[in-house]
C-alpha positions as CSV (number, residue, x, y, z in Angstrom):
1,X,0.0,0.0,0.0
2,X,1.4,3.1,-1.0
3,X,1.1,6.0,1.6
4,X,-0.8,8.7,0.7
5,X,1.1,12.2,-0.2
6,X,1.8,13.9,3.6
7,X,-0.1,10.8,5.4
8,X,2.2,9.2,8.0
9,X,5.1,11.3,7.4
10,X,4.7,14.8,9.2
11,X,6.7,17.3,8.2
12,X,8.3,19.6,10.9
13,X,7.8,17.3,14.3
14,X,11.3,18.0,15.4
15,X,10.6,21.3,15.8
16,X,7.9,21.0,18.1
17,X,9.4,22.1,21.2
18,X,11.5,24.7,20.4
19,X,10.5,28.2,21.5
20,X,8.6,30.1,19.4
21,X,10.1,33.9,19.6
22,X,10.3,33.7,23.5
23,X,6.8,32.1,24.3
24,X,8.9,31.0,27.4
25,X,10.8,33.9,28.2
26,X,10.5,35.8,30.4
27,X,8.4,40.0,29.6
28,X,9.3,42.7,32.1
29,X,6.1,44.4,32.7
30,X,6.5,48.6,32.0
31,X,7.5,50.8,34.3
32,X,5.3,54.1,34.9
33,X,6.3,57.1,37.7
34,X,3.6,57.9,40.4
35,X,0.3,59.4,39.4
36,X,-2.2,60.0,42.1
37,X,-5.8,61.0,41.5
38,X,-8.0,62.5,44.5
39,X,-11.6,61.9,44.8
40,X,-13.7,63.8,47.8
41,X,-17.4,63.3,49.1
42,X,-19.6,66.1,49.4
43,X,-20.1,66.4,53.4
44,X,-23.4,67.2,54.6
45,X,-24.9,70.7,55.4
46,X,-24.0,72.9,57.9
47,X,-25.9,75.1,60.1
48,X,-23.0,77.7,60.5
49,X,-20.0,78.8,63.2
50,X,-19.0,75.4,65.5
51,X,-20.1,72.6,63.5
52,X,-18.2,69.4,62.7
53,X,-17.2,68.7,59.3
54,X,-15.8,65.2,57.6
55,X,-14.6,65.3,54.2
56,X,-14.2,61.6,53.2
57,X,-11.7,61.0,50.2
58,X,-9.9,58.6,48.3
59,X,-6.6,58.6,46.4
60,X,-5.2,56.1,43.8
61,X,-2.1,56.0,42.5
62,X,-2.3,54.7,38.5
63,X,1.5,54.4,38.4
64,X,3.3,51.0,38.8
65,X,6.2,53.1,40.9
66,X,5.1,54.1,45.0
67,X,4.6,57.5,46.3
68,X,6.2,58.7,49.1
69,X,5.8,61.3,51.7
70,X,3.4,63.2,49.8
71,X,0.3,66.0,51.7
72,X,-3.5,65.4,51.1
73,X,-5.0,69.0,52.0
74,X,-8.5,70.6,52.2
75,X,-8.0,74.0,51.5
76,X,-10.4,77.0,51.2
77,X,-9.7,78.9,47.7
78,X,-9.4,82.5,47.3
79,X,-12.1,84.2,47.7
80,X,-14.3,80.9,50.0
81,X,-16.3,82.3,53.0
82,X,-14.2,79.4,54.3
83,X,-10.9,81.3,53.8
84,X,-9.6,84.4,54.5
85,X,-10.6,86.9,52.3
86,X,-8.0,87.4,49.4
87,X,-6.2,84.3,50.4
88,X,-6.5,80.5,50.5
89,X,-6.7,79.3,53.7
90,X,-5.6,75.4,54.8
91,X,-8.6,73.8,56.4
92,X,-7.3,70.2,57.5
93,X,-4.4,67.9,56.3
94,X,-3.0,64.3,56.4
95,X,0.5,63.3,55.3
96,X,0.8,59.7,53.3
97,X,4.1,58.0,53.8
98,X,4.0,55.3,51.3
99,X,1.6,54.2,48.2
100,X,2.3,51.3,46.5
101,X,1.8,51.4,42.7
102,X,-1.7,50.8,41.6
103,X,-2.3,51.0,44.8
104,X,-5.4,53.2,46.7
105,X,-5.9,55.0,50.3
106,X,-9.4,55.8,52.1
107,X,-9.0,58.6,54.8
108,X,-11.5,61.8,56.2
109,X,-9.7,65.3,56.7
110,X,-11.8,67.3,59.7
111,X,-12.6,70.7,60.3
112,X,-14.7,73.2,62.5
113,X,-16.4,75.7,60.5
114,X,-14.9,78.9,61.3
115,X,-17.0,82.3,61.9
116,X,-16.1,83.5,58.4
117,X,-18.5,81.3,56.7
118,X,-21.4,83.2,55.1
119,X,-25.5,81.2,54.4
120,X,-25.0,79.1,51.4
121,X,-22.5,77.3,49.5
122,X,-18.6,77.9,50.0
123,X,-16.3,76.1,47.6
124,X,-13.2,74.1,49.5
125,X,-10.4,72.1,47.0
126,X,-9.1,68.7,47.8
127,X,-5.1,68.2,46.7
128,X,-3.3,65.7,47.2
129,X,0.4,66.0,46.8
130,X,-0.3,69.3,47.7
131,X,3.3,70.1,48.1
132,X,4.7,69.0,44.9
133,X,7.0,66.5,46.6
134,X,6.2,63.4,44.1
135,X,7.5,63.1,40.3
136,X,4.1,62.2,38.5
137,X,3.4,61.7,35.1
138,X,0.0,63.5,35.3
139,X,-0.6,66.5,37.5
140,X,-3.7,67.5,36.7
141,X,-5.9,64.9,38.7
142,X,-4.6,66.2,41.7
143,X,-7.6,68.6,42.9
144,X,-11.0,67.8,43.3
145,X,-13.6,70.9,44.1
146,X,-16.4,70.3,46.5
147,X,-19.0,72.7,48.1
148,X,-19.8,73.2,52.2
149,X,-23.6,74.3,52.0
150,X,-24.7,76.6,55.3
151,X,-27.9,76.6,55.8
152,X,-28.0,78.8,59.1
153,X,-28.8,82.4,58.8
154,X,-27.2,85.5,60.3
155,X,-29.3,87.1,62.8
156,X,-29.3,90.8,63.1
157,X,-30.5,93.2,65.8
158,X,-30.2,97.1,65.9
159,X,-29.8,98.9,69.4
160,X,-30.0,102.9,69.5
161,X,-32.8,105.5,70.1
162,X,-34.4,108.6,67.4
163,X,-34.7,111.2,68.6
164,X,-37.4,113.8,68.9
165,X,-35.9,116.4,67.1
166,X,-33.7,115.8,64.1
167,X,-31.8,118.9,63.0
168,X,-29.6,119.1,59.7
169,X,-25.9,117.4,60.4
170,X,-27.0,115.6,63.6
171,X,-25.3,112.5,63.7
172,X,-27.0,109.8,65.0
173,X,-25.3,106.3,67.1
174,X,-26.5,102.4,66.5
175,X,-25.1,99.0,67.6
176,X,-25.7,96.3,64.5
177,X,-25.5,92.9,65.8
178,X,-25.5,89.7,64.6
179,X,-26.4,86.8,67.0
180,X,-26.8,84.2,64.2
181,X,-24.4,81.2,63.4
182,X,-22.9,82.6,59.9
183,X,-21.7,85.5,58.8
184,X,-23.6,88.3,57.2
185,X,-21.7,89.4,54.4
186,X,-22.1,93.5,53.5
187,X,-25.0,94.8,55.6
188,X,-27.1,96.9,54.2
189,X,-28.0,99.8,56.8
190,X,-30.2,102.6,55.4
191,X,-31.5,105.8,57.7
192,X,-35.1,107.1,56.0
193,X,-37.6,109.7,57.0
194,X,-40.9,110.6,55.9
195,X,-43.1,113.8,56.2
196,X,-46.8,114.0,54.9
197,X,-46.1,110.6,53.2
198,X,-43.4,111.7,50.8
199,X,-40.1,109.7,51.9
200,X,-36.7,110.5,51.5
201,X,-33.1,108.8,52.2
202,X,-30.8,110.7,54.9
203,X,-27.7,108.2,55.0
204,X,-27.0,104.9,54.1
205,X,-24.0,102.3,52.8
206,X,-23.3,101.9,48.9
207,X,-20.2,99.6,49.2
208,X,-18.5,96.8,50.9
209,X,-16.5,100.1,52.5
210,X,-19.5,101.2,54.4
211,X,-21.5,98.4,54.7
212,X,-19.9,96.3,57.7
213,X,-19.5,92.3,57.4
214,X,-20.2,90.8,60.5
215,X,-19.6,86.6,61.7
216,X,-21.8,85.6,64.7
217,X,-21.3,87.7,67.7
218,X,-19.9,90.6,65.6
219,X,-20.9,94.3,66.3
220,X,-20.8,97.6,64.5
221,X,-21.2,100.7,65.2
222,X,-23.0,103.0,62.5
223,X,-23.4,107.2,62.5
224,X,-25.8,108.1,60.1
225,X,-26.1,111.6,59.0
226,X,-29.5,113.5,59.4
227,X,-30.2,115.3,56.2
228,X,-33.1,117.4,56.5
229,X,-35.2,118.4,53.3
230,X,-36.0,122.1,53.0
231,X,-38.9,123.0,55.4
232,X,-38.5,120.5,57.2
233,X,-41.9,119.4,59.1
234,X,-43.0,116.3,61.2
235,X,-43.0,113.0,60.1
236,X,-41.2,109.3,61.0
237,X,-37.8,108.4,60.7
238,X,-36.4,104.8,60.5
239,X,-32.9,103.0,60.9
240,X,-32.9,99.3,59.2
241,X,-30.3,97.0,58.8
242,X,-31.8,94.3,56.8
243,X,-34.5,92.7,58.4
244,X,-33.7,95.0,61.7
245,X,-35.3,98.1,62.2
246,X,-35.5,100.9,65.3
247,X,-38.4,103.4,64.0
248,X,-40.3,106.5,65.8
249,X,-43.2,108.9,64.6
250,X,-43.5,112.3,65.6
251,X,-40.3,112.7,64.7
252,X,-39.9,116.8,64.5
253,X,-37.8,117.9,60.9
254,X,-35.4,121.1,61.4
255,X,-33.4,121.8,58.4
């Protein structure tokens, strides 16, 4: 019987075992530098002044090489009723000593909200390597913005008497107060008066220059000017600052 063409004898056998290109060698896997990414939690709302906050966050490192000794850092922008002003202000911080490539880390950076904060929401940035003390391939995942919501309101209070008689120039003296748990940003204080129903403005604040800004417990003290229409006549004059107001009637008009 004659084999068939290619039937019993197969070409190649004794090259079976032999590698293939390195099937069996050994592939170093690439080597990437640090990158961390920072993501925060939204904490609940606040009332104002005093309260507890917990920012909860979590940073990864998408590298294959570790981070060391690198800051995470809440920190109150520019500008934040958390901050100060015209300056970024640190609110809490942690230092990581080690993370392992591809490795992650849980933690919560704490903070008591300070007097400054105004009702509503103030921004507040979380960084990690906040220092710039790793190498990383990618700096731009390092921040991640969240907002505190207040939900308190400032409480303001007006002490200081009208009198009588209000003659042209006469300077007048009130005590604005806030006894509420946030600041009130800018108050508006306006002195009015009123004869035989036509109103008119004696003094008042235009700008954050006049207008005081006042955290919980604040005072101010406020002079308006009496400026008396010509004739003068009898009528009712009124100090308010906001919602606070210190009136009298019968209030005598002497330019």
């Amino acid at each position: 019987m004659t084999p068939q063409d290619g039937g019993p004898a197969l070409d190649g056998g004794d090259d079976a075992g032999a590698p293939d290109g390195g099937s069996d060698a050994a592939i170093d896997a690439p080597v990437s530098p640090p990158d961390l990414l920072i993501a925060c939690m939204t904490p609940p709302s606040v009332v104002g002044m005093g309260d507890d906050v917990a920012v909860e966050y979590e940073v990864l490192n998408l590298g294959s090489e570790s981070a060391r000794d690198f800051v995470v850092r809440l920190v109150a922008p520019a500008g934040s009723r958390l901050g100060m002003g015209g300056a970024p202000a640190t609110l809490a911080e942690e230092r990581v000593l080690l993370l392992s490539g591809g490795g992650s880390r849980m933690g919560t950076l704490r903070f008591v909200v300070p007097a400054r904060i105004a009702n509503g929401d103030s921004p507040m940035d979380c960084l990690v390597d906040a220092d710039d003390a790793v190498p990383e391939s990618d700096e731009t995942n390092n921040a991640d913005r969240k907002l505190l919501t207040a939900t308190g309101r400032a409480a303001l209070s007006v002490e200081g008497t009208i009198p009588a008689s209000l003659t042209e120039g006469l300077r007048l003296d009130f005590t604005i107060t806030n006894s509420g748990p946030v600041t009130s940003p800018e108050v508006q204080w306006q002195f009015n008066g009123e004869i035989g129903g036509s109103a008119f403005t004696m003094d008042g604040c235009e700008t954050n220059v006049d207008c005081p800004i006042l955290g919980p417990g604040q005072t101010a003290r406020v002079r308006p000017y009496a400026a008396i229409p010509t004739g003068g006549g009898t009528g009712t004059a009124t100090f308010a600052a906001g919602s606070a107001i210190v009136s009298r009637s019968g209030v005598t008009y002497v330019p």
